[in-house]
N, C-alpha and C positions, 0 to 999 in steps of 0.2 A: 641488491638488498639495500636496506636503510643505509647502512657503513657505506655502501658507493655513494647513494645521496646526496652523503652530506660530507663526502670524503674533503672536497677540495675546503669546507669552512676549517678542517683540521681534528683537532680531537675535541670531543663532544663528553660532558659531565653531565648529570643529571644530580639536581640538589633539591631539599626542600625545606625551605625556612617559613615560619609566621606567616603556613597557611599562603603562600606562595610556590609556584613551578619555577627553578630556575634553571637557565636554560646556559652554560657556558663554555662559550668558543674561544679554542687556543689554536693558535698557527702553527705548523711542525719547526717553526723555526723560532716558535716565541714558547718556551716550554716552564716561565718561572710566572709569579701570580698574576690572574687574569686584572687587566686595567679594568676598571669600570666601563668605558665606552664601549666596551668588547660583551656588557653582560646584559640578557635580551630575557624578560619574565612575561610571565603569562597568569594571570591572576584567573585564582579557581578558589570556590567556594570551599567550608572546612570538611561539606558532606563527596566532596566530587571525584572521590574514588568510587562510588557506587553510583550505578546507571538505573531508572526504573525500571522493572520488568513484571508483567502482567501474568500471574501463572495463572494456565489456561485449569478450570475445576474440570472433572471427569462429565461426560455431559453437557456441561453448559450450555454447550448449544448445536447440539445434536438436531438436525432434523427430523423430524417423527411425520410421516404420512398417514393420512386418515381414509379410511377405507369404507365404500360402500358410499352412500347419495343421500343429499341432504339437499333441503326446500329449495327450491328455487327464488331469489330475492329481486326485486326491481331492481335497476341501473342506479336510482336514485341510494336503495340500501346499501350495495356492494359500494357503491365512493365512502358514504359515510362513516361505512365500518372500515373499511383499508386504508384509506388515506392518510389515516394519522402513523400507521406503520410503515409508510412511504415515503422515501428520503432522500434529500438531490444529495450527491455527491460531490466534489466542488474538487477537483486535480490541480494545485499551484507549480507548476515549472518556472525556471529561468524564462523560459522562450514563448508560454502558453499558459492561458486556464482553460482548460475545459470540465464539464460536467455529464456525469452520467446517473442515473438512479440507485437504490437502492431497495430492500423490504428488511425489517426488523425480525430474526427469528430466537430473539430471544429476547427476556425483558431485562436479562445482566448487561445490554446493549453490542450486543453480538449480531452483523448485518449481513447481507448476502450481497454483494452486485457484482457488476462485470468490467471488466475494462481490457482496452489491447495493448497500453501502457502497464511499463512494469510500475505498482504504485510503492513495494518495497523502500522507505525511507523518503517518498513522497508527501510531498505537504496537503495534507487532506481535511477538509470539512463539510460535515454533515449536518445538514439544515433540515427541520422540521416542517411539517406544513402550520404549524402554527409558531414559524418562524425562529423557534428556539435553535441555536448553530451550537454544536460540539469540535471539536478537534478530534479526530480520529487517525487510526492505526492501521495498516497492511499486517496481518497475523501471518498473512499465508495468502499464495496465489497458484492456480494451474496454468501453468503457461501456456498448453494446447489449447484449452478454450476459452479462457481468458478469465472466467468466472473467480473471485476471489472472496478473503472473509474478512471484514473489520472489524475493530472494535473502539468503540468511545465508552467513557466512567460515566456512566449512568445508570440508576435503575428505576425498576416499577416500569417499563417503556412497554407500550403496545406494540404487536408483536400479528404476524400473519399464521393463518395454517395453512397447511398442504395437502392437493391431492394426491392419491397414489395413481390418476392417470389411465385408468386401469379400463374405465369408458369412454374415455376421448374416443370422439367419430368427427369425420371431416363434415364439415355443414354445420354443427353446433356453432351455439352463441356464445363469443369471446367478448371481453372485456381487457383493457389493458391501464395504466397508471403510468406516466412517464415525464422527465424534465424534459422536455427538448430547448428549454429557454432558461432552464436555471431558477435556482432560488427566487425570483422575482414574480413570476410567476409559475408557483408549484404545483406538481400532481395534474398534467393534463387527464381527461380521460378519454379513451374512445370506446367503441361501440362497433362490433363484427362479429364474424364467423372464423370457426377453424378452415382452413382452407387446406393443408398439408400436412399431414400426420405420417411420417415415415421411421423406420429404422436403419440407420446406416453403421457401416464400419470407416471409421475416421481417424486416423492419429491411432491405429492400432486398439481401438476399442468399438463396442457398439453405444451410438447412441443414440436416441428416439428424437430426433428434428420434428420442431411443431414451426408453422407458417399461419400468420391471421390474416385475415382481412384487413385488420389495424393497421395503419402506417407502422410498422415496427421500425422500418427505417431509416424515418423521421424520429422516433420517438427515443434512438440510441439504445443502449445496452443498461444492463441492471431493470429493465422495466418486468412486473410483473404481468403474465399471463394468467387475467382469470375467466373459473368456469361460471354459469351465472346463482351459482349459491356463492360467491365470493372466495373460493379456496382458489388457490395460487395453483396452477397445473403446471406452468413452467416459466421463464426467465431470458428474456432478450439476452445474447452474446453472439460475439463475433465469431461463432461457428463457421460460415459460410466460409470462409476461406479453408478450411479444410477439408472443405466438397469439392469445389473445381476451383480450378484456376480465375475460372470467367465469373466468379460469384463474388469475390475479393473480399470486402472485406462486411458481405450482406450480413443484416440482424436479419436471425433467425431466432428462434428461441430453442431452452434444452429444456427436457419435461423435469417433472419434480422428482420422478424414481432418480433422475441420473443425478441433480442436482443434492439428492439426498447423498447419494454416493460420494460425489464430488468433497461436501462436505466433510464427509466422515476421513476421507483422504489427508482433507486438509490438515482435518485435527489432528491425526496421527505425525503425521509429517511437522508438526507446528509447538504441540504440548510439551515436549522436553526441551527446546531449545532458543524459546522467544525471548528476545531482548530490543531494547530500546534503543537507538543515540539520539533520537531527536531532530539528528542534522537532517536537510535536506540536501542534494551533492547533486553537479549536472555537469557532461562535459563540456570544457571551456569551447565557448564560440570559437572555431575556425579564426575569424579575422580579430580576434585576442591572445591567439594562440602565441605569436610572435611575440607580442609585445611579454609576455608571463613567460616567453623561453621553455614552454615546457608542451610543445606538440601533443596531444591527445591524451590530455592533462584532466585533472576533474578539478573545479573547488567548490567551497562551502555556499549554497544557496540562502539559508535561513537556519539559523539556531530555535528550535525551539526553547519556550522558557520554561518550561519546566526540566530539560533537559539539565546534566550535569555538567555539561559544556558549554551552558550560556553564560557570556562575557569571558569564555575560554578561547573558542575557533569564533570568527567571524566573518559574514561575507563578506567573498572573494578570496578567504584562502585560501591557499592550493595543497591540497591533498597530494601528496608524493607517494607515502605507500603508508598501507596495514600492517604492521608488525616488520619483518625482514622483506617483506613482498610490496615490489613498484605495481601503482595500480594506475593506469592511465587512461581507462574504457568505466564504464559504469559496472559491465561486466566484470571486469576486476575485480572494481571495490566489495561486487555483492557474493563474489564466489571466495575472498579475502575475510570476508565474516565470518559466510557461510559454515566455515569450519569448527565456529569457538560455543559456546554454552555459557551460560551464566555461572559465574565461578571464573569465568577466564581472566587473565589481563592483557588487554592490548594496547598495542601503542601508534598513535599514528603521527606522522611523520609529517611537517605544515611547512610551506614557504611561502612570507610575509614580509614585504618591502625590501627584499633582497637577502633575506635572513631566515636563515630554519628553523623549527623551533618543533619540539617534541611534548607530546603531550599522552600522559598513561592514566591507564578508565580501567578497571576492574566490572565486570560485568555481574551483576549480583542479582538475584531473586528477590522480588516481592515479599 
């Protein structure tokens, strides 16, 4: 628990004066007023008992599939009109950037893509093809197929439709949209056929596996699959490991019925209990582990600013535990949240130049 912690700095006060966190350590054998050298603050803004938090509206961004056949468009149409609904996704870790796609399915800026990274509390942004970049959010992810939902504050945004799939035939004319090179050069396109249209049971569910012609493999995850009227039929993700072993970690794409599904899971799972912190958290590199004393330890990556804890937690903090609970995996830290609602308070427990220090966030609604 926290109390083990921080046992050996002795007995641990929590005060707050003029808009200050003060943090004061007594020795068990020094029990009369704390010296000043002994007193360790953490300066927090007058708002940063409340965290932002996005409630999700009823709907918002619901998938809706469209049924029945519409015109067929040239190669040239379909870019024009989707493209701008088309999004790199931008992943920041300690260790890594990488990028995946995404499509806009709502114009409150509510996104579709995919990833085999957990992006929960990951540093995210989403660049435009006409170059505009947002900061974005993890709402929610399925961890079996990786598929997940973001959100960035924007609105009025172009926005994709969906087929309902319903005549996909192997041989038809695909089209796909994808970063494989990042923001620099955005929204590649290619030009194929459907080449694989199955239905499998995978992860305990059925789901309809589409295959193109399109390098999908190249072209990473989050990429749209379209039919040649421009409607979105299904969505690159790292399904393929959940077919064979020998497939690992193959883009395949999922159709838009399952995708719609997916979604609606998400929201469910998502709508009563989103909250923010902002931080970015990563477990300490192995060969810094020694030096921090704290074996398989997490700390603080990046504060965002609009966060309540910026100029609070800083990189390279080290995260000790959520509340009474050591978290020392990323797994921890996220099944350590996973529990609380907006409304909660927690406390999380930081060690900084050889000194702990306690820091408490009420998690509050929009």
């Amino acid at each position: 628990c926290t109390v083990a912690v921080v046992a050996a700095l002795g007995r641990v006060q929590l005060d707050r004066r003029e808009g200050r966190l003060h943090l004061f350590v007594n020795t068990p054998e020094e029990e009369t007023d704390t010296p000043e050298d002994l007193v360790r603050s953490l300066p927090v803004s007058p708002d940063s008992q409340t965290l932002p938090q996005q409630a999700l509206s009823d709907d918002s961004f619901n998938l809706k599939l469209e049924r029945g056949s519409r015109a067929a468009l040239g190669p040239e149409q379909i870019y024009q009109a989707l493209s701008p609904a088309v999004v790199c996704v931008q992943t920041d870790t300690y260790t890594s950037v990488s990028t995946n796609t995404g499509v806009v399915i709502s114009e409150e800026g509510y996104i579709l893509s995919a990833s085999l990274n957990n992006l929960t509390g990951s540093s995210l942004t989403v660049t435009f093809q006409d170059g505009s970049a947002y900061t974005a959010r993890c709402l929610n992810e399925d961890m079996s197929t990786g598929v997940c939902l973001l959100k960035v504050e924007a609105a009025g945004l172009p926005t994709v439709s969906f087929s309902d799939s319903e005549s996909l035939a192997v041989g038809q004319r695909t089209y796909c949209i994808g970063n494989p090179y990042g923001s620099q050069l955005p929204n590649v396109f290619y030009e194929g056929m459907l080449s694989a249209c199955r239905t499998v049971e995978a992860d305990g569910s059925s789901l309809t596996v589409l295959q193109s012609s399109c390098q999908l493999q190249d072209l990473g995850w989050g990429c749209p699959l379209l039919d040649d009227s421009g409607r979105v039929v299904g969505m690159t993700a790292p399904v393929g490991r959940l077919l064979s072993d020998s497939l690992g970690e193959s883009c395949l794409a999922l159709s838009a019925p399952d995708l719609a599904r997916i979604v609606e899971e998400l929201e469910n799972t998502a709508s009563d209990s989103v909250f923010w912190l902002g931080l970015e958290v990563a477990e300490i590199p192995e060969e810094y582990q020694f030096f921090y004393g704290f074996p398989g330890s997490l700390w603080v990556v990046s504060v965002e600013e609009r966060s309540a804890l910026y100029n609070v937690l800083f990189q390279y903090d080290v995260i000790t535990a959520v509340d009474d609970v050591l978290v020392f995996t990323l797994a921890d830290y996220h099944q350590a949240l996973a529990v609380h609602s907006p409304g909660d308070t927690i406390t999380l427990t930081i060690f900084r130049n050889g000194k702990f220090y306690v820091s408490t966030v009420t998690l509050k609604s929009g």
